[in-house]
C-alpha positions in Angstrom: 11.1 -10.4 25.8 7.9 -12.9 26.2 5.3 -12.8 23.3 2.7 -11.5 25.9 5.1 -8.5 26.3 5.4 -7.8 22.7 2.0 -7.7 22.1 0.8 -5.6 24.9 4.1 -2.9 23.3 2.3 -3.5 20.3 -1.3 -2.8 21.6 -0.4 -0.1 24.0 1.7 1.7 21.1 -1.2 1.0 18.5 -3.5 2.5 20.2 -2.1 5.5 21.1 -0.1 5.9 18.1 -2.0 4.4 15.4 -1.2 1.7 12.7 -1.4 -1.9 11.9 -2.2 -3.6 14.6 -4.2 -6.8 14.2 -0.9 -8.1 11.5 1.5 -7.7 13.7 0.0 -9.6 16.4 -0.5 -12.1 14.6 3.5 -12.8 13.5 4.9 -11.7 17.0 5.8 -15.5 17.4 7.4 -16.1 13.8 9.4 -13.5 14.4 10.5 -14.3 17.3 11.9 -17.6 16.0 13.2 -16.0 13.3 15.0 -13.8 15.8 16.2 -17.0 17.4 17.1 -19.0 14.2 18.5 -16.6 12.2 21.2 -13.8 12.5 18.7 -10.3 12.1 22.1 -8.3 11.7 24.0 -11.0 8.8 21.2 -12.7 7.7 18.1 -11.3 5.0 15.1 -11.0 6.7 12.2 -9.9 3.8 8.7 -8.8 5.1 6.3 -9.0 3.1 4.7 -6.0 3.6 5.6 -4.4 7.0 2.2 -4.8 8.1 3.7 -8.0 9.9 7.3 -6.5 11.4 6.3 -4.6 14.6 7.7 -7.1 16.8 10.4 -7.7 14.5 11.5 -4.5 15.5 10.6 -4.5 18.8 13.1 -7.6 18.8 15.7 -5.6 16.4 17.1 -2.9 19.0 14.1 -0.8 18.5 12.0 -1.3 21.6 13.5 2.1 23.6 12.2 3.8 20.5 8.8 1.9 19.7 7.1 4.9 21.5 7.3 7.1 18.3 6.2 4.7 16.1 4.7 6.5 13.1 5.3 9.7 14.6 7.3 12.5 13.2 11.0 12.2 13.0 10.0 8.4 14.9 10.1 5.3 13.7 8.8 4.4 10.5 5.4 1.8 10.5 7.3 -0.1 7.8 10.4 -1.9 7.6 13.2 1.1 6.3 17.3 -0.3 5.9 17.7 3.2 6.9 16.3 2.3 10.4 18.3 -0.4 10.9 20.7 -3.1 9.4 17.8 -5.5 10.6 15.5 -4.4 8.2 17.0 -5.6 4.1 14.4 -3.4 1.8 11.5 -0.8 2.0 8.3 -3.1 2.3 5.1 -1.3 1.8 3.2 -2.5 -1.3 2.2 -6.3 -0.9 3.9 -8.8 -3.4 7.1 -7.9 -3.8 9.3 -10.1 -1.4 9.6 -12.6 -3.4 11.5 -11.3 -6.1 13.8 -8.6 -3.5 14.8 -12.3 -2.2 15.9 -13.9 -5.1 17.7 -10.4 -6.0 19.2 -10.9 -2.7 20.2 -14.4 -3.2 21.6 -14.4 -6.5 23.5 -11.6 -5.3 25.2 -14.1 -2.4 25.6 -16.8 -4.8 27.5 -14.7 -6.9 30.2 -13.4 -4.4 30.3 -16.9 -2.6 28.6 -15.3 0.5 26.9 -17.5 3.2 23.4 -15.4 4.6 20.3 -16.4 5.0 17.5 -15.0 2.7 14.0 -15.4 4.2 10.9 -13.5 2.6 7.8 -14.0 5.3 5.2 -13.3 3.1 1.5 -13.3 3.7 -1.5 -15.6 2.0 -2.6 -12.7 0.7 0.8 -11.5 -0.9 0.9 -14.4 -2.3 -2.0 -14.6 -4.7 -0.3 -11.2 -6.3 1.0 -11.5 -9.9 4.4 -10.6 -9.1 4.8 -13.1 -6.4 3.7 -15.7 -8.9 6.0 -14.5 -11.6 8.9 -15.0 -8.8 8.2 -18.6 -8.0 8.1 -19.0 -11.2 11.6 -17.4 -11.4 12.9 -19.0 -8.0 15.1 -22.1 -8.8 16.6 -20.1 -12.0 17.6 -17.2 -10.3 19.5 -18.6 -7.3 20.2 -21.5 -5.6 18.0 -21.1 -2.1 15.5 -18.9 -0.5 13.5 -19.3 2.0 10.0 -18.7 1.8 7.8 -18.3 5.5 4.4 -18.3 4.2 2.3 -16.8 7.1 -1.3 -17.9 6.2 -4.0 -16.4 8.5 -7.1 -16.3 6.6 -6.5 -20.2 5.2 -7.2 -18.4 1.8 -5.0 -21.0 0.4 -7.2 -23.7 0.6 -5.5 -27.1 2.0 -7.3 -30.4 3.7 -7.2 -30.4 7.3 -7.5 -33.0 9.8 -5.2 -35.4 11.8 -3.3 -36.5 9.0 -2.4 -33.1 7.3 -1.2 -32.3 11.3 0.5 -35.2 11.8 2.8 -35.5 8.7 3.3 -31.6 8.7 4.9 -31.9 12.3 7.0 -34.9 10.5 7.9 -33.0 8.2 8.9 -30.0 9.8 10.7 -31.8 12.6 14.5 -31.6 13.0 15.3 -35.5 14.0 13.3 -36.5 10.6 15.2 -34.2 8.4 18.2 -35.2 10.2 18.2 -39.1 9.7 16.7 -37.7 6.0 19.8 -36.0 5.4 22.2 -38.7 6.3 19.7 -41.3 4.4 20.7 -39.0 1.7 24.6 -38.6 2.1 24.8 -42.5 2.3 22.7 -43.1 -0.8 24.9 -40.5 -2.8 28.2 -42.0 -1.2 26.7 -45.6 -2.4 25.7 -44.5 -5.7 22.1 -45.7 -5.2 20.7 -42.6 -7.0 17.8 -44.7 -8.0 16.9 -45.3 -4.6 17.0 -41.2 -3.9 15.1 -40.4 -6.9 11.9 -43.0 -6.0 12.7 -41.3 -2.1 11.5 -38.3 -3.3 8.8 -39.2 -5.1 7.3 -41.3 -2.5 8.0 -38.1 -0.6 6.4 -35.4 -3.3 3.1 -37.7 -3.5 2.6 -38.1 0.2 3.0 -34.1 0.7 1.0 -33.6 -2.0 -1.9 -35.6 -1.2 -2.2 -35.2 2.5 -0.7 -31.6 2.7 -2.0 -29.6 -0.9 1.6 -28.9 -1.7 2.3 -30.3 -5.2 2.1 -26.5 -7.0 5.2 -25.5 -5.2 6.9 -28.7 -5.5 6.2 -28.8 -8.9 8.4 -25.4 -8.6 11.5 -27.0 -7.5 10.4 -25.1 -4.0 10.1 -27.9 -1.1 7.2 -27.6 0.8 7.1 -27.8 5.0 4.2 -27.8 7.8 1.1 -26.5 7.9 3.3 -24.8 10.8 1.3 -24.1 14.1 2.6 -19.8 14.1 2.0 -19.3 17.7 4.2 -22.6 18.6 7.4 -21.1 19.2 9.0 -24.3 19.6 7.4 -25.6 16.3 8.0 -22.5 14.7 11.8 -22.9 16.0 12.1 -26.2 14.8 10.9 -25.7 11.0 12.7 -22.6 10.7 16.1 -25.2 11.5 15.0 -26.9 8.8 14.7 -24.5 7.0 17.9 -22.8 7.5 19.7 -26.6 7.1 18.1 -27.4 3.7 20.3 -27.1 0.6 17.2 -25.9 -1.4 14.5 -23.4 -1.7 11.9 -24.2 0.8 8.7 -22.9 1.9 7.3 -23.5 5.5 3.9 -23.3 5.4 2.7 -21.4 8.8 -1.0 -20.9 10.4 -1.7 -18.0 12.8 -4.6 -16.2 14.2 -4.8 -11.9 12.8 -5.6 -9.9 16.1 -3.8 -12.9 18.2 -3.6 -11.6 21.5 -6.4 -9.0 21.8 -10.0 -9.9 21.4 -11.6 -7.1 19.8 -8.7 -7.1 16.7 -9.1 -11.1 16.3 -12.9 -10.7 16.3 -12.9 -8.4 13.6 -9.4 -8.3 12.4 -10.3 -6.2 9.0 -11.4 -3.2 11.2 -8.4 -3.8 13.5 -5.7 -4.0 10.4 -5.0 -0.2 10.1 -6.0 2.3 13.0 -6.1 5.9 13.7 -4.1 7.3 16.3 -6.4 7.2 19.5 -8.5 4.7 18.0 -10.9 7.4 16.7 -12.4 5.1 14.1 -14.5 8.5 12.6 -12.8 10.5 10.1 -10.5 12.9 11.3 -12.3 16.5 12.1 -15.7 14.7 12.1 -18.1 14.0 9.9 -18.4 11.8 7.0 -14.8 10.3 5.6 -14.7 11.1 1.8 -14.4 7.1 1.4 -17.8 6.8 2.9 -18.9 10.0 0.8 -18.0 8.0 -2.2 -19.7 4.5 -1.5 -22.8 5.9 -0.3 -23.1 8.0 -4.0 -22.0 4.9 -6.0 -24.5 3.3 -4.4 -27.6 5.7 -5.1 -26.0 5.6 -8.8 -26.1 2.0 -8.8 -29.5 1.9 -7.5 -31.0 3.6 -10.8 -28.3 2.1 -13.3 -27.6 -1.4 -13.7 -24.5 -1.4 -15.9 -22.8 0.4 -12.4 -20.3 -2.2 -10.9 -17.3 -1.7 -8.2 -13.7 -3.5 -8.1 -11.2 -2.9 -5.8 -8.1 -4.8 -4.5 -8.6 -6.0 -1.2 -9.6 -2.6 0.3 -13.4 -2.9 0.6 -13.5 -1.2 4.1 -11.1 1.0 3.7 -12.2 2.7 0.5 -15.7 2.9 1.7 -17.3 -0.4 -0.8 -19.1 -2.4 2.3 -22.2 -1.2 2.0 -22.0 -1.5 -1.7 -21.1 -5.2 -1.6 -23.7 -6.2 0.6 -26.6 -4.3 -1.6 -24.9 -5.0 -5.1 -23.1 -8.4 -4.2 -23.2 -9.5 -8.0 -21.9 -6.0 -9.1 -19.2 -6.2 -6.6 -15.7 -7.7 -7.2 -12.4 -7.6 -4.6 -9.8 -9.1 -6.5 -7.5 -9.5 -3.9 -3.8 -7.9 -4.5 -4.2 -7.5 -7.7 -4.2 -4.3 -8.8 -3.0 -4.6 -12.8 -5.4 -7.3 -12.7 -8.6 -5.5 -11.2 -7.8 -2.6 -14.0 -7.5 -4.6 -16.9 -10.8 -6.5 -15.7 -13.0 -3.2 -15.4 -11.5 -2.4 -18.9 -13.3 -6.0 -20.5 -16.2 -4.9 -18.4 -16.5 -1.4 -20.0 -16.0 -2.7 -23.3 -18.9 -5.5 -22.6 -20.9 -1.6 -21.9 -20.6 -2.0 -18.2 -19.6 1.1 -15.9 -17.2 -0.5 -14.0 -15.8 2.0 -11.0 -12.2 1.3 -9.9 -11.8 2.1 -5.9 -8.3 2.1 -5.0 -5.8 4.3 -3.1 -3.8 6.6 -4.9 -0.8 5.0 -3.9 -1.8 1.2 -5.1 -3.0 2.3 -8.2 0.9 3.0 -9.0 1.1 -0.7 -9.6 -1.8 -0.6 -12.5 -0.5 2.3 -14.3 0.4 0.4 -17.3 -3.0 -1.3 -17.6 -4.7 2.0 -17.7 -3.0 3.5 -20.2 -2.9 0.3 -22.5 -6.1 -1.3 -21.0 -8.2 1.8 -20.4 -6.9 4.9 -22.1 -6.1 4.0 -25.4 -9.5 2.6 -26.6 -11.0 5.4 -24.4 -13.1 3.2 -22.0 -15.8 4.5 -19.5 -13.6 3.4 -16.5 -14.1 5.5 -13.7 -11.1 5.8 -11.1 -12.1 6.5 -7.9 -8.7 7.3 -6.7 -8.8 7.5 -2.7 -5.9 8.6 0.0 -5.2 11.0 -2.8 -2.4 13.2 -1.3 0.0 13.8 1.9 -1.8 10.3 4.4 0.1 11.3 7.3 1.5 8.5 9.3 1.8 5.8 6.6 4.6 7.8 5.7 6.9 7.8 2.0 5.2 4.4 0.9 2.0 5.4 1.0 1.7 8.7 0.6 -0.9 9.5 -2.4 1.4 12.4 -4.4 2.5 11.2 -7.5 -1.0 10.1 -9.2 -1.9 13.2 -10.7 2.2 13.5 -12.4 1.9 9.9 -13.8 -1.6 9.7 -15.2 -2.1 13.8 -16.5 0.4 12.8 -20.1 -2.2 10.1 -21.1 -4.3 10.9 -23.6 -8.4 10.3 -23.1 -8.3 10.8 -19.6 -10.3 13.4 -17.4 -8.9 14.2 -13.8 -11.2 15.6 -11.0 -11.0 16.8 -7.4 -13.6 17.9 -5.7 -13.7 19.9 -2.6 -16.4 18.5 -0.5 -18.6 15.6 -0.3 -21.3 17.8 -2.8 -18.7 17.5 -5.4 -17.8 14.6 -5.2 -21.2 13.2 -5.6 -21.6 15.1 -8.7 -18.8 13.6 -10.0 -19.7 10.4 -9.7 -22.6 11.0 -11.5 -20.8 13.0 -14.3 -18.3 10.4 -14.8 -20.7 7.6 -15.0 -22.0 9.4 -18.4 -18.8 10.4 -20.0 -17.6 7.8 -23.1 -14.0 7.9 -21.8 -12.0 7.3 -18.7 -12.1 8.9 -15.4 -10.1 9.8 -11.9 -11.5 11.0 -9.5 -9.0 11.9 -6.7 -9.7 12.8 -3.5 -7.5 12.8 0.1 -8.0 10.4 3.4 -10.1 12.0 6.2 -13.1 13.9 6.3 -14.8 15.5 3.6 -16.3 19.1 4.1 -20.0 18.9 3.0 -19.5 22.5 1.1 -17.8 24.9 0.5 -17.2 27.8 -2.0 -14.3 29.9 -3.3 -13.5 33.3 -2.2 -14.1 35.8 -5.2 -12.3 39.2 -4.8 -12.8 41.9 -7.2 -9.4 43.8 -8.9 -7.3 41.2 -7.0 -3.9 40.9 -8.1 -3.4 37.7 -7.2 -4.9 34.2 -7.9 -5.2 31.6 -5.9 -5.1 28.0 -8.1 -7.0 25.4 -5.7 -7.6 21.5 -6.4 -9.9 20.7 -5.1 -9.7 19.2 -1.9 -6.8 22.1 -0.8 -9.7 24.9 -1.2 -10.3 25.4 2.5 -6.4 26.1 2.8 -6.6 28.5 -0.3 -10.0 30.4 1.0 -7.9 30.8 4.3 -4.9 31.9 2.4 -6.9 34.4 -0.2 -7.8 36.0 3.1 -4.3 36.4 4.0 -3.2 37.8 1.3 -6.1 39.7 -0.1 -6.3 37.2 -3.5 -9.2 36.0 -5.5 -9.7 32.5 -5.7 -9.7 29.7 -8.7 -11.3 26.1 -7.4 -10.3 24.1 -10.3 -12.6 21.1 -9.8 -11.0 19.5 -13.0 -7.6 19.7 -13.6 -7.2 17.7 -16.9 -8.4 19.6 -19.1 -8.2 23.0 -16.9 -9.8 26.3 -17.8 -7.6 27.5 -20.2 -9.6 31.0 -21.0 -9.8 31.8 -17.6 -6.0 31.5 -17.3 -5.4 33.6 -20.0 -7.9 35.8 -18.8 -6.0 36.4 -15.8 -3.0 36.6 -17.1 -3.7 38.9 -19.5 -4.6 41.6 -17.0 -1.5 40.6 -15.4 -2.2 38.7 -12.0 0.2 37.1 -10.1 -1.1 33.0 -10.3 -0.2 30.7 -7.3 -1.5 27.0 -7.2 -1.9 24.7 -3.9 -2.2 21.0 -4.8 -2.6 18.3 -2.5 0.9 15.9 -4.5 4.0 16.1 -5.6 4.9 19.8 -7.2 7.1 17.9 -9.8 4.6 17.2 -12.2 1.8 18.7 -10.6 -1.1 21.1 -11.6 1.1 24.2 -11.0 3.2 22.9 -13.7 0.7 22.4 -16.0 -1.0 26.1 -15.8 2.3 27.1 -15.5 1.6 29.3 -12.3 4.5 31.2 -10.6 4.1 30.3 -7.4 3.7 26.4 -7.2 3.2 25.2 -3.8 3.0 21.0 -3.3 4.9 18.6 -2.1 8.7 18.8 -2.9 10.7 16.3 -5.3 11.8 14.1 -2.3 9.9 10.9 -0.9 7.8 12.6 2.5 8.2 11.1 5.8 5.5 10.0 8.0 4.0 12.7 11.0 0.8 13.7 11.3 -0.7 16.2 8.1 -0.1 19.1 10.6 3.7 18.6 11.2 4.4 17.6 7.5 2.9 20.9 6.2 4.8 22.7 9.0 7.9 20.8 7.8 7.7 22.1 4.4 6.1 24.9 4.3 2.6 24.1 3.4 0.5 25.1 6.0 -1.6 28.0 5.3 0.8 30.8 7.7 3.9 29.8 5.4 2.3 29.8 1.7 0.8 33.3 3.0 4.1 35.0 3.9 5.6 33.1 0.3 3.2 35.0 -1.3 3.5 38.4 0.4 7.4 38.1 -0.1 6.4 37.5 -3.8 4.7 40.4 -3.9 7.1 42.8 -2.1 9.8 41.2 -4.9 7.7 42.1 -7.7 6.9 45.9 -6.1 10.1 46.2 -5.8 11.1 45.7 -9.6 8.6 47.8 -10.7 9.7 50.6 -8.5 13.2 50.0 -10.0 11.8 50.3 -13.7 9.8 53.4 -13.1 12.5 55.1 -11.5 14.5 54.5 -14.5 
């Protein structure tokens, strides 16, 4: 399979199908050599994150099946062992490869094995804390990983010109490391470990002047290329070196995001993630509760100074563009750094900033420590503007945006919201802005209703527990089942007399929530009937066939309720008749 070929499979697949598209195009050759070089089925092959690995599985006994890419009961859109031997972890969240290497590694060294263990990590991956605290870690916890550093926004800045080129294709070459090697061998055989040690010195310096690698020499990690990543040959060549090296390495490698297809290496951030079809609006029209929250931090921003944005290398997707370009000194993208970007917005609040954090649901898992330490406990105005919040469809199990509302409710100081259209939401914003403690606000991907209003039902029996965003669904149900209707725009704290209220005059209480059940709001109000997303990890499918699958969709939550009901008339019978 030619590299042309992969990426039109890619492209074709991409587009119909959604996903990441520019990425992938842009490591179709690395993984090719790495296909060529390395044994996919023996040998540890790390992605860091699967953005990267669609033609790594194309290349992995996958291609018959590429067609249901991210669809249901398809192939995942990350890498998943369960999918194949050919993929060695789960690689969704950015910055993590690193450290699953050297847990693979030390694991070979320990039982004497003889595999391969390559991370391919991106420039951006590698800015993140944890992949620091690994190279920090790498020499001590095993004796050799190998590191592909895929650099395609030169965000690591290094000198160029014909120098730099020159001695990275020395470098990287097979014949030099060769006669390197044997130099090597003979000066150990001769004793002449004076000669080896001023070898690599003279070595270290010249990289590390011409080539900006002296950090990760300085690691004990030695450093190869810049790599041209669309020279197969090249790519094939450093890889050998790689593999042939008795240390940890890292080959540097340079390739273009979008490679292959204008429009994605053009504008490769809008080209990163795509809906199926391409349909770049928000799903059901209208405007996408991302954009429904930049365009109100905005107008707040306009009147109040102290409003400032952060998020982590997600300014497009959670709806910040606009913001950035009218507020560019109020606006900060810290990269992949999300226990970083939370503890900064804390320093900010405490300087009597009103720092808001935009970040999806499922990212701000990695920061849940700084917001309890950083945030909660000295009750800071941080406002969460938690996006992506609930089932995301495609993404699948990695990403999906269900467990925020379990982790965060215990914490003391902190407010969660959910509003249930794009009116709401706005309010919100504004509400949180003047509260003297912490904020979420969470709220799903797609398209935000601009209003709507819960069904009230005199003498019902039955109440309907919505958050927010599942309203719609729980108006629809309500009608079903002839219930009365609770939206519960804040869910931490609730309304605790109108619970009791109802349950004093002995209604039947059923919650919908948009995450997982486990944990969720039902639990908290303690309803009866508790519909959310089950205690397992979700697949990816579209919303539609996930619901279906498990019961969520407004046809089965009805006829839940109405066997509920028929249980519960049926008891009652039983005790009057006795």
């Amino acid at each position: 399979m030619t590299a042309e070929e992969i990426r039109r499979i890619i492209c074709e697949t991409t587009l119909a199908n959604g996903g990441h598209m520019a990425s992938s195009l842009g490591a179709v050759e690395i993984a090719m050599a790495l296909a060529d070089v390395f044994d996919p089925m023996h040998d540890r092959v790390i992605w860091d994150v699967g953005h990267q690995a669609y033609a790594w599985k194309l290349l992995t006994g996958r291609a018959e099946k590429f067609s249901t890419l991210r669809r249901f009961g398809g192939l995942s859109g990350f890498p998943n062992p369960k999918e194949s031997p050919a993929d060695s972890a789960v690689a969704g969240h950015a910055g993590v490869a690193l450290s699953v290497a050297e847990g693979f590694a030390f694991a070979r060294d320990r039982r004497r094995g003889n595999e391969n263990v390559i991370a391919v990590v991106g420039d951006s991956s590698l800015v993140n804390g944890t992949s620091f605290e690994a190279l920090n870690n790498c020499v001590e916890t095993s004796k050799k990983v190998i590191i592909v550093l895929n650099d395609n926004k030169m965000s690591i800045s290094l000198p160029t010109g014909a120098v730099s080129r020159l001695l990275g294709r020395i470098i990287s070459d097979v014949r030099y490391n060769r006669i390197k090697s044997a130099a090597e061998s003979v000066g150990h055989r001769l004793g002449f470990s004076f000669l080896r040690n001023a070898y690599h010195r003279i070595e270290s310096r010249l990289k590390g002047l011409f080539l900006g690698s002296a950090f990760f020499e300085r690691l004990g990690v030695r450093y190869i290329g810049p790599v041209d990543g669309h020279n197969l040959s090249a790519l094939r060549a450093a890889f050998t070196v790689a593999k042939n090296d008795k240390r940890s390495i890292l080959v540097h490698v340079v390739t273009v995001k979008g490679k292959g297809y204008p429009p994605a290496e053009a504008d490769p951030s809008r080209w990163h993630g795509i809906p199926p079809g391409q349909n770049t609006q928000a799903a059901g029209g209208g405007i996408s509760w991302s954009a429904a929250a930049g365009a109100a931090l905005c107008e707040l921003a306009q009147k109040d100074e102290r409003v400032c944005a952060l998020t982590a290398a997600m300014k497009h997707g959670t709806g910040l563009s606009d913001f950035a370009r009218r507020f560019p000194d109020r606006f900060i993208d810290v990269g992949i750094a999300e226990g970083h970007m939370v503890a900064l917005a804390a320093g900010m609040a405490a300087g009597n900033m009103r720092p808001f954090v935009a970040v999806y649901s499922t990212f701000l898992q990695r920061a849940v420590d700084q917001v309890m330490h950083d945030v909660c406990i000295s009750n800071l105005p941080v406002v969460f503007l938690v996006d992506r919040a609930g089932i995301v469809g495609e993404d699948g199990a990695t990403h999906h945006g269900i467990y925020d509302f379990a982790m965060l409710k215990c914490l003391p100081n902190l407010t969660i919201c959910e509003p249930s259209c794009a009116e709401e939401l706005s309010r919100m914003i504004g509400e949180a802005a003047r509260r003297h403690g912490p904020t979420v606000i969470r709220y799903p991907r797609g398209a935000a209703p601009l209003h709507v209003n819960a069904v009230k039902r005199d003498g019902a029996k039955i109440a309907v527990w919505s958050t927010g965003n599942t309203l719609s669904k729980a108006n629809a149900v309500a009608e079903k089942v002839s219930a009365t209707v609770v939206y519960a725009d804040t869910l931490k704290p609730f309304d605790r007399q109108l619970l009791k209220s109802q349950r004093d005059r002995g209604m039947l209480i059923a919650s919908i929530e948009n995450g997982a059940v486990t944990g969720g709001f039902g639990e908290s109000i303690g309803a009866d009937l508790r519909f959310g997303w089950p205690d397992a990890f979700i697949p990816h499918g579209s919303v539609e066939d996930l619901e279906r699958a498990f019961g969520l969709d407004v046809e089965s939550i009805a006829s839940a309720i109405e066997n509920c009901k028929r249980r519960l008339a049926q008891r009652e019978a039983c005790g009057a008749g006795l």
